[in-house]
Structures are given as structure tokens and as C-alpha cells.
C-alpha positions, -999 to +999 in steps of 0.1 A: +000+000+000+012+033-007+023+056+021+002+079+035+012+118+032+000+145+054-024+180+044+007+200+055+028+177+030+007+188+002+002+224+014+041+230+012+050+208-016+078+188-020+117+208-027+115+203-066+141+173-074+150+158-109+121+130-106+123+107-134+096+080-143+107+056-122+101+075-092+075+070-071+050+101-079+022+117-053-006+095-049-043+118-046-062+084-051-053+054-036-040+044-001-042+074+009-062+091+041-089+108+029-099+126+062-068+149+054-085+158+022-117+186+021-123+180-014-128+146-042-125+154-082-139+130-106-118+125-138-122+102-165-136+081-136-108+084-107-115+099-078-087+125-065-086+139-032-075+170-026-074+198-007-097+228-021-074+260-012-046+246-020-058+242-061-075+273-053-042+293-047-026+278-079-058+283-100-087+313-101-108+282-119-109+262-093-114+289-067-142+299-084-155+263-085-150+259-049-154+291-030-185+311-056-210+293-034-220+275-068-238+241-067-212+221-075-195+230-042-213+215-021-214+181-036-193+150-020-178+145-054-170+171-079-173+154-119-146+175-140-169+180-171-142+196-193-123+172-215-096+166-193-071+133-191-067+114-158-031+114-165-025+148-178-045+156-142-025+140-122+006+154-134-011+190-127-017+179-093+021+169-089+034+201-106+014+222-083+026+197-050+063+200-059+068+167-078+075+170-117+075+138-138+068+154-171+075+135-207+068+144-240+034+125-241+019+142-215+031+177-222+006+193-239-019+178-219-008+195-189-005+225-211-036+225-224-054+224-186-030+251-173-037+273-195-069+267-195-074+265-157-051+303-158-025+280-133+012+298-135+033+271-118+026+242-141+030+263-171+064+274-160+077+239-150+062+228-186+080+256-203+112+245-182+110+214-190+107+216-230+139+238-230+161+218-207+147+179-213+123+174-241+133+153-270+108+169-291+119+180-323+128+218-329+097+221-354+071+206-326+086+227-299+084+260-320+044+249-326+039+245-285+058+279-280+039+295-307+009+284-293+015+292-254+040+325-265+068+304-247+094+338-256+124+322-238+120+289-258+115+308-291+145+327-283+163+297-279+150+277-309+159+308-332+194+311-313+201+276-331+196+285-364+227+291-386+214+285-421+183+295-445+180+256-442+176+253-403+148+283-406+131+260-428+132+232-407+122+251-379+094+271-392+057+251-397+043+254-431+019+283-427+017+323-436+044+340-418+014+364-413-003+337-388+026+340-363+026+361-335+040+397-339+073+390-319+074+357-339+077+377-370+104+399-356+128+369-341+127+354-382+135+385-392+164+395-371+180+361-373+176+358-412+196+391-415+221+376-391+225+347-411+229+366-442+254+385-429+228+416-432+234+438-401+205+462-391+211+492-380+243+492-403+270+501-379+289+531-388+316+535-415+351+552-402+357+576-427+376+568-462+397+586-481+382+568-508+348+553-515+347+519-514+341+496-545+308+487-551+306+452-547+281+435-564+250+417-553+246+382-558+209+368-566+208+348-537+210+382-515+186+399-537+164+371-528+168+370-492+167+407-492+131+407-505+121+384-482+133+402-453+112+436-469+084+414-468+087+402-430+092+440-420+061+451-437+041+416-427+053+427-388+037+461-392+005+445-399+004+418-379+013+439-348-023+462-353-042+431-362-027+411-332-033+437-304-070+447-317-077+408-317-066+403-283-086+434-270-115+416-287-109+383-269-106+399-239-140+416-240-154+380-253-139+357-225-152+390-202-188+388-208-187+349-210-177+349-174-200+373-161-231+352-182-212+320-168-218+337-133-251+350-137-263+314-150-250+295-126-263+323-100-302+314-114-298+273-115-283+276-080-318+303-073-341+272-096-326+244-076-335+262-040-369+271-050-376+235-063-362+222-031-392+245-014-416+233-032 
């Protein structure tokens, strides 16, 4: 039977450690003491005990869930509804309790739930983990950092390319006008590196003579044009990405104040049903 571990255990969280798979990991299910525990979650059919402010200080969904006076608060067993993994769950739960067994099959799960759940630690240790220990390849790690605006990992994805060839590999097959603004900027700043195309062009000591013109070889007229077009694309991506986000912002605003105001009726329904 697996050991027991105590509320205070879980309040503090374990020192972080280099835990590999073959560690043992935190238990929230089975063989544990339950009386320590204020709170069950259903997943996917497991029950995991946990304790309600603790998820609630690493997670405004879940203090919502618990501590808005909502319906589902009060009941013995709370069903997740969203369409979250077990396992992707139970890493969550040992990200937020000081364990971290993360792999490449399980990342974006967890990511996916973070985010969604607005829960900064795991995110963090996820990000940490793709930069120092994922065997992902370069391509599928730019995608997750695109996707989650991981900077620090795109900054070190682009710091590795040295060729036109490595940006290609890198880059998905989509419109450079679908990446994010800062995105946009990082390929263009390392294509002029690469093409040995400085920007701002330092200063010149003064000749006596002008220089020979050298001439330009097709394959720098090329990459030339291409950079043009990134500068212009960046200019126009930047407006469309920050009225976009202003947009969302209002959206995901007045869903959670209808989310509120519905749950605030049902809860209202279910009382008065109970009366009668």
C-alpha cells in the first residue's frame, strides 16, 4: 500500500528534485487518508482527493469552483466535465505539490489544462521542461511555443539556427502572417544575421576613398526581398494582433459574467424546487 502523506505535505509541496519516471510520484487516489482531504474530483472516472485551497491558490478556476458558493460545491464529489485526461490531471496535481515527472506524451496535456485553468506554476515547469529535457523535435517545440508565446523557448529555438536551411526546418508550413508579432520579428532579425545583413548598419570610419561597389549576388537579392516582406508583414500583424486580443478579452469578459449570472439562477431554480 502506498504511504500515506500528510495535508501539511501537500500544502508546502515537496523541494523540486530531478524525478524521473521511475520514481515513485504523489498518490491523490489510492492508499491514501482521505480525512486529510476537504475535497474529491472525478476525472475520467478516478477519484482524486485534494485539498480545495490549496488548487484554489494555484488556480482562479478552481477557486471559483470551490469558493463562488455555486452548486457544484457542495457536492461529496466534484465530476470535472471539461475534456480533461486522468493522467494529464494527475501530473497537474504533482506540478502544483512540488513533484514534476513530465515526458513528451503528457506535455501538452498539462499544457492545455494550465492554461486553461489560468494555473502559473505548471506552465512554468512545462516551459522549463521543454527547454532543458524534451526530445521533441525543434519544429514541434516551436508549434507549442507559438501556441502558449513560450518567448524564452523561441529565443532559444531561433538562437540555433545558422542556415536558410535550419529556418526551414524550424518554421511550420503556414503564412508568416499567422505568427505572432514578436514571432515575425525573431525570423526576421536572425535571417539578416545569417545573411550577414546587419540592421542598423554600424557606422563606417571615414575613407579617403569610396569603397568599390561590390556587387549583389541573386541569392541576397532574394533574401533581401524576403526580409522587406517580413518588416512590412510585422507592421501588420502587430495592429491586427493587439485589436484581436482586445477583442478576446472583451469576449472571455462577458462569458464569465453570463457563466456567473447562470450558474447564480440554476443555483436560485434548484433552491426554490427544493421548497416546493
Amino acid at each position: 500500500m502506498a504511504s500515506k502523506r500528510s495535508a501539511k505535505q501537500m500544502e508546502d509541496g515537496f523541494k523540486d528534485s530531478e524525478e524521473t519516471s521511475s520514481k515513485k510520484f504523489f498518490d491523490f487516489s489510492e492508499g491514501i487518508d482521505s480525512e486529510l482531504y476537504d475535497g474529491v474530483l472525478q476525472v475520467e472516472g478516478r477519484l482524486f482527493y485534494v485539498m480545495k485551497g490549496h488548487l484554489a491558490r494555484h488556480s482562479d478556476y478552481f477557486k471559483n469552483l470551490f469558493f463562488k458558493d455555486y452548486a457544484e460545491s457542495k457536492k461529496d464529489i466534484i465530476p470535472l466535465e471539461d475534456a480533461v485526461p486522468a493522467d494529464a490531471f494527475q501530473h497537474f496535481l504533482e506540478l502544483i505539490s512540488g513533484g514534476n515527472r513530465l515526458n513528451d506524451e503528457v506535455i501538452e496535456e498539462v499544457l492545455k489544462i494550465s492554461q486553461m485553468w489560468f494555473a502559473e506554476v505548471p506552465l512554468e515547469k512545462a516551459k522549463e521542461y521543454l527547454m532543458k529535457k524534451s526530445n521533441l523535435v525543434p519544429m514541434e517545440k516551436f508549434i507549442i511555443a507559438e501556441k502558449y508565446n513560450f518567448s524564452d523557448l523561441k529565443n532559444a529555438l531561433f538562437a540555433n539556427v545558422q542556415t536558410v536551411a535550419d529556418m526551414n526546418s524550424l518554421l511550420p508550413n503556414q503564412d508568416v502572417s499567422d505568427f505572432e508579432p514578436d514571432t515575425t520579428t525573431l525570423i526576421a532579425k536572425r535571417l539578416l544575421e545569417i545573411s550577414g545583413i546587419p540592421r542598423p548598419i554600424p557606422v563606417a570610419p571615414v575613407a579617403p576613398e569610396p569603397p568599390a561597389e561590390i556587387p549583389v549576388a541573386p541569392e541576397q537579392n532574394i533574401q533581401e526581398g524576403i526580409i522587406a516582406f517580413l518588416q512590412q508583414e510585422l507592421n501588420r500583424t502587430r495592429e491586427e494582433a493587439e485589436r484581436e486580443r482586445m477583442r478576446l478579452d472583451r469576449v472571455r469578459q462577458g462569458l464569465e459574467h453570463r457563466l456567473d449570472e447562470a450558474r447564480a439562477e440554476m443555483e436560485q431554480l434548484r433552491q426554490q424546487l427544493n421548497r416546493n
